[in-house]
C-alpha positions in Angstrom: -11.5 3.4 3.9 -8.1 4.1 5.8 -7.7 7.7 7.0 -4.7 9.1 7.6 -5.0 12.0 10.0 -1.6 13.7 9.4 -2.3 13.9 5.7 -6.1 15.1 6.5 -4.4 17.7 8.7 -2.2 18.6 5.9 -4.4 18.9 3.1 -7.2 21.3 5.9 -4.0 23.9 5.8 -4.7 26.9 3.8 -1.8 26.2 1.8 -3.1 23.2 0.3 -6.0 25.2 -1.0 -3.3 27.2 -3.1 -2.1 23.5 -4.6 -2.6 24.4 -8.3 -0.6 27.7 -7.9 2.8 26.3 -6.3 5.3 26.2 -8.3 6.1 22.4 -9.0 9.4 22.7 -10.9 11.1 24.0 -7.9 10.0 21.0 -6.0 12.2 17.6 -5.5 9.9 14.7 -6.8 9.7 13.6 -3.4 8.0 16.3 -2.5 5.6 16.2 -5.6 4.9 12.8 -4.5 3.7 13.9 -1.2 1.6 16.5 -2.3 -0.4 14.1 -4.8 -0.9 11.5 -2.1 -1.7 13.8 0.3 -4.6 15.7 -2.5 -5.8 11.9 -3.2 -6.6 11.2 0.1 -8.7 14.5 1.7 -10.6 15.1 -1.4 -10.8 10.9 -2.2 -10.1 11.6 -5.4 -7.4 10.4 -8.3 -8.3 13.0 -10.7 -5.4 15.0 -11.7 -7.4 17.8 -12.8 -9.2 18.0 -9.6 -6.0 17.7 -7.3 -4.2 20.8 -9.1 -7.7 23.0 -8.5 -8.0 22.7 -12.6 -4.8 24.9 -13.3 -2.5 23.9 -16.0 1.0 24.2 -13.8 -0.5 22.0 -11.4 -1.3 19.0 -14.0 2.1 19.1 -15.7 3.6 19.1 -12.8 2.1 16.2 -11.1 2.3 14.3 -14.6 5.5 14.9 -15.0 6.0 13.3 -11.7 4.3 10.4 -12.6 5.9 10.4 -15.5 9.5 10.7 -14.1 11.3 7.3 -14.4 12.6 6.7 -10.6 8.9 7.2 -9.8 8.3 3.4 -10.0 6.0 0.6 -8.2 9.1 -1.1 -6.5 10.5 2.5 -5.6 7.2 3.2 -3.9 7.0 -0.1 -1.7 10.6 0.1 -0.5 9.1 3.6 0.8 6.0 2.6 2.9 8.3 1.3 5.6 10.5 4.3 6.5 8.2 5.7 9.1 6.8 2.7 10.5 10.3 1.5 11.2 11.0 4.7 13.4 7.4 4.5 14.8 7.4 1.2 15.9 10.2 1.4 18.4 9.3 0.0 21.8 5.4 -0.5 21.0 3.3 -3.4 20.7 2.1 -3.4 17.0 -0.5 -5.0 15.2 0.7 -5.8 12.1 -2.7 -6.3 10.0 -2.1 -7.6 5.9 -5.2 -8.1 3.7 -5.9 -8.0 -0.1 -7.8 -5.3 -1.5 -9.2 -5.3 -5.5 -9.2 -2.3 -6.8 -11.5 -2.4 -10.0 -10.9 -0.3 -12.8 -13.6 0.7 -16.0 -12.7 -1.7 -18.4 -14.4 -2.9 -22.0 -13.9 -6.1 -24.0 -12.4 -4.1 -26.4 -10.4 -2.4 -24.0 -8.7 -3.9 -20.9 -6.0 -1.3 -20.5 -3.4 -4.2 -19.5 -5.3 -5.1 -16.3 -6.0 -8.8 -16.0 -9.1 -10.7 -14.1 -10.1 -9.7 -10.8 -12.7 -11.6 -8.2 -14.2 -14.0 -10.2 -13.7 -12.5 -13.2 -16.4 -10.3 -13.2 -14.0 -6.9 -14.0 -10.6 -6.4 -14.3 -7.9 -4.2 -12.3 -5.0 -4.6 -9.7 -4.7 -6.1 -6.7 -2.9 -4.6 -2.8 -1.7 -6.6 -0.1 -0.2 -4.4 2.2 0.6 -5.2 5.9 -0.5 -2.1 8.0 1.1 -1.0 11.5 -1.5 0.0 14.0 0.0 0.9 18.2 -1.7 -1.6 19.8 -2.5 0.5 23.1 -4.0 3.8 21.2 -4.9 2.9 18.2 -3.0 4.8 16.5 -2.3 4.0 12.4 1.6 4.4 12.2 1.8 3.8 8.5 2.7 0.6 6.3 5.1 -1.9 6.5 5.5 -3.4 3.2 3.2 -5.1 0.3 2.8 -6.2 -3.2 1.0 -4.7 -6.0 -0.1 -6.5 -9.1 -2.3 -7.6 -12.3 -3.2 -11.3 -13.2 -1.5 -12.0 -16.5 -4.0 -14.5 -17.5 -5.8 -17.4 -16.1 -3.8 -20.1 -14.8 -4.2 -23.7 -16.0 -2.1 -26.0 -13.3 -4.4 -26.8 -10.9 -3.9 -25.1 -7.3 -2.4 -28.0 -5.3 -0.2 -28.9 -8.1 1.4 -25.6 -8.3 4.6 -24.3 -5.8 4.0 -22.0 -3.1 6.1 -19.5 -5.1 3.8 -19.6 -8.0 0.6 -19.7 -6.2 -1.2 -16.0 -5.1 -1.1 -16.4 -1.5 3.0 -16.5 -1.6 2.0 -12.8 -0.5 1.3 -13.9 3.0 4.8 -14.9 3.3 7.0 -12.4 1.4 4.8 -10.0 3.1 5.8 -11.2 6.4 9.6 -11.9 5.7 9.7 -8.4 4.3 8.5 -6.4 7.5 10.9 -8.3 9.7 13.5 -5.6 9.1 10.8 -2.7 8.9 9.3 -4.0 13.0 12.8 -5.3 14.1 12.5 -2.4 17.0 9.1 -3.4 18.1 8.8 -4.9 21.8 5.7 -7.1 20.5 3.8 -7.6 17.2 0.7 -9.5 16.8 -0.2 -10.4 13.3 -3.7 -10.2 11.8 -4.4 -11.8 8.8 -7.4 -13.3 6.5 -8.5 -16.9 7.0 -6.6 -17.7 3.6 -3.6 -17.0 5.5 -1.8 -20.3 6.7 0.2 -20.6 9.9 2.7 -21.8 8.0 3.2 -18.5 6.6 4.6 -16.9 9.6 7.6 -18.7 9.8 9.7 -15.6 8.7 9.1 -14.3 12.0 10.9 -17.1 13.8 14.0 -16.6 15.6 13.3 -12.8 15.6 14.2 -10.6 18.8 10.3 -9.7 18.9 7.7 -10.9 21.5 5.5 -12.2 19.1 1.9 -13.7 18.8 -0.6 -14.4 16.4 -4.1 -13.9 15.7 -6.3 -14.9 12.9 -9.8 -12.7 12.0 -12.8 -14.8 11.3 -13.9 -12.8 8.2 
């Protein structure tokens, strides 16, 4: 699991202990954004119930937020970069993407909407995210951009028949064309990617004004 230190230091605040009592209508959905993300990560949990400390104020409010219709997926990714974009100025970045299934408790009888995952064994959503790390300390300076999604289905067309734009590992290279603009102030990036990445992919990072190179994990 990725830790995030400045939410961790967030959520240890006495404050955040008090989550359930703060009064949620007065705050911007931004900010009842933040609050849920930063409650999902200390306590690792996605339970509303649990993040608002079991008071009712606390659960409407955060499903009202969820609920609130410029809270979206595409809304959300056009977000992950704001930081990273400030961050990155000057520094050598590794720019790390990978895929992540995240599996959800499913029945035959009831898939909740969420298509195949692995090898069909359970269903859920799939992340590719690209994650900005300072290459000197270490350091996690936040996302750069990604893709979240279900599989509608199984797909018939055999692999090398298909286009790269209908095939799943398109997300190598939309990731990497859309964090050009997010890393533009970077004075190098490395990329690390999975093996099913292609060099071919990083093509969207030709021509840029970065010091660029590339480097592919064995996993």
């Amino acid at each position: 699991m990725i830790r995030l230190p400045y939410l961790e230091w967030r959520a240890a605040g006495d404050d955040f202990g008090k989550l359930g009592a703060w009064r949620f209508r007065r705050r911007t959905p931004s900010k009842k954004g933040g609050l849920l993300l930063a409650g999902m990560v200390a306590p690792t949990s996605i339970c509303l119930r649990r993040l608002a400390g079991g008071r009712r104020s606390g659960i409407v409010g955060f499903s009202r937020f969820l609920a609130n219709p410029r809270v979206t997926v595409e809304a959300l990714l056009d977000g992950w970069g704001a930081e990273l974009s400030q961050g990155c100025a000057g520094r050598h970045i590794l720019a790390i993407q990978d895929t992540s299934e995240i599996n959800f408790t499913t029945t035959r009888e009831r898939s909740r909407g969420l298509g195949e995952i692995g090898k069909g064994s359970g269903r859920g959503v799939l992340l590719h995210a690209m994650l900005g790390v300072d290459a000197e300390t270490g350091s996690i300076l936040g996302l750069a951009t990604g893709r979240i999604w279900t599989r509608d289905g199984r797909v018939t067309v055999p692999h090398r028949n298909r286009p790269l734009s209908e095939k799943e590992s398109q997300r190598w290279l939309s990731t990497a064309e859309a964090a050009k603009t997010v890393l533009r102030q970077a004075h190098m990036v490395t990329e690390i990617s999975d093996r099913e990445s292609d060099r071919s992919t990083k093509a969207p990072f030709s021509g840029r004004p970065l010091r660029l190179s590339f480097t592919f994990s064995s996993a």
